[in-house]
C-alpha positions in Angstrom: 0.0 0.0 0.0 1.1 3.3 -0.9 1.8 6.0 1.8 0.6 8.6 -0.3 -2.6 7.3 -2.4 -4.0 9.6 -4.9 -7.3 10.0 -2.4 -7.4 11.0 0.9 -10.0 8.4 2.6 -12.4 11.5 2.2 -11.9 11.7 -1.2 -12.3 7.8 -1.6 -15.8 7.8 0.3 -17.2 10.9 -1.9 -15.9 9.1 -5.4 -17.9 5.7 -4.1 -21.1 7.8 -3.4 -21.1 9.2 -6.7 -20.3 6.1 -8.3 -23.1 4.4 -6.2 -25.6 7.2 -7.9 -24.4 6.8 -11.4 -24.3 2.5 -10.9 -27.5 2.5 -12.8 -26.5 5.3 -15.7 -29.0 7.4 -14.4 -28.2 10.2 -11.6 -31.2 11.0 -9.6 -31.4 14.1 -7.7 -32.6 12.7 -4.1 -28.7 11.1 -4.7 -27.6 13.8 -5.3 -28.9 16.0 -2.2 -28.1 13.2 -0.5 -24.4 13.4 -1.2 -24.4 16.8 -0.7 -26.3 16.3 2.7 -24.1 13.2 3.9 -20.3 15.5 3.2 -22.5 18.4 5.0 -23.2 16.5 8.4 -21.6 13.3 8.7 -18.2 14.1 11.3 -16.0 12.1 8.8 -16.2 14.7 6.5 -15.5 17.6 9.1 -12.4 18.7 7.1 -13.1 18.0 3.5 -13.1 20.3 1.0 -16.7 20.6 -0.7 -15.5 22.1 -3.4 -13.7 19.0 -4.5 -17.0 17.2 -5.3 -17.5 18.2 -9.3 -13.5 17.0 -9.8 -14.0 13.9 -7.8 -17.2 13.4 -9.6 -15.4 14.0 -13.3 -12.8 11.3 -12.3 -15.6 9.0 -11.6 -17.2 9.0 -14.8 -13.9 9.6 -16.3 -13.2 5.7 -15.2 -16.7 4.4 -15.5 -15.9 5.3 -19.1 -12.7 3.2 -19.7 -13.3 -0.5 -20.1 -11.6 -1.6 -16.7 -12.7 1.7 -14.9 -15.0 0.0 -12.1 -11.9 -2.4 -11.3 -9.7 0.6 -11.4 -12.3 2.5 -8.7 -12.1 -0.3 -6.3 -8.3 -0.5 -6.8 -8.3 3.2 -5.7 -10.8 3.3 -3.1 -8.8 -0.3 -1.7 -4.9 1.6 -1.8 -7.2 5.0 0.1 -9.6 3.4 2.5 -8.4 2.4 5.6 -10.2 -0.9 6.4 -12.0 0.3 9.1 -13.7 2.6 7.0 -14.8 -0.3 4.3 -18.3 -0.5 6.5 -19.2 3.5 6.6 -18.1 3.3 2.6 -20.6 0.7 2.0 -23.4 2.5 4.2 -22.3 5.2 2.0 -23.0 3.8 -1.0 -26.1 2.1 0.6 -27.6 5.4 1.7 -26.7 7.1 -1.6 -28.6 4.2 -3.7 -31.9 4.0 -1.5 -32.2 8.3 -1.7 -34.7 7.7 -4.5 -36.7 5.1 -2.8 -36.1 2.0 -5.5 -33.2 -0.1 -5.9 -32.6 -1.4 -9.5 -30.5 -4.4 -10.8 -27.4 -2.1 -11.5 -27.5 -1.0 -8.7 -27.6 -3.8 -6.7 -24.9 -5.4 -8.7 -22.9 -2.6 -7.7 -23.3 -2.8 -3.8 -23.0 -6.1 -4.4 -19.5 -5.9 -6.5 -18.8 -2.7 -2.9 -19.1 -5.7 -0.5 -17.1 -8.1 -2.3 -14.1 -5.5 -3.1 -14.1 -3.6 0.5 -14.8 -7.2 2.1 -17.5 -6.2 4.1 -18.9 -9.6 6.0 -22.6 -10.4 4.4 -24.2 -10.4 7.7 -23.0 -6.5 8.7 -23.7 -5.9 4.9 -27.0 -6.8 5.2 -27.6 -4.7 8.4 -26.4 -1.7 7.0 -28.6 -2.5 4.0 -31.5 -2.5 6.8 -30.7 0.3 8.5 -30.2 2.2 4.7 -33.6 0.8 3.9 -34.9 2.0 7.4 -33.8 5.6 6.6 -35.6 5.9 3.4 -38.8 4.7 3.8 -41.7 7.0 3.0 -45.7 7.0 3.9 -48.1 5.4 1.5 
């Protein structure tokens, strides 16, 4: 492992939320605001500079446009993480997916591909998955 990665953990969580949004091609705005809202509140990102979202979000779909790009993410996000942040990552990405109330296949391919790459056991994955839903549940 590198002991300067190209992301700082902060940057590594902010490139998986908005690679959690665009999983399914299709970016909805409840992701978005919820991306916005989760670098806004969440103590993690305390020190992280906001204005480093649109770059970190060009790199993303910079590599989701190359043919090994997704493989490339998860090597980045691996070499930035530290592993005790692989579990807020994937509630992350969780959160970021459920914003818009529906989960499609891509999408759950992807949190699926998150678990497997960050290692995240299946039975805290499926937690955090219940606690994401939990969060995002609406009336009627």
């Amino acid at each position: 492992m590198s002991t300067n990665p190209l992301l700082s953990p902060q940057d590594a969580l902010v490139a998986l939320m908005v690679a959690a949004s665009a999983s399914n091609e299709h970016i909805e705005t409840s992701e978005l605001v919820k991306i916005n809202q989760t670098i806004n509140h969440l103590p993690i990102f305390a020190d992280f500079d906001a204005d480093r979202l649109p770059t970190l979000s060009r790199a993303v779909f910079d590599l989701f446009e190359e043919e090994d790009g997704l493989d490339a993410l998860f090597g980045l996000l691996r070499e930035a993480l530290p592993a005790e942040l692989n579990e807020t990552a994937y509630a992350l990405a969780c959160d970021v997916v459920a914003a818009d109330g529906t989960l499609d296949e891509p999408e759950l391919r992807f949190l699926e591909e998150v678990r497997f790459e960050l290692n995240v056991d299946r039975l805290n994955a499926a937690a955090i998955e219940r606690g994401a839903r939990a969060r995002h549940m609406t009336l009627g």
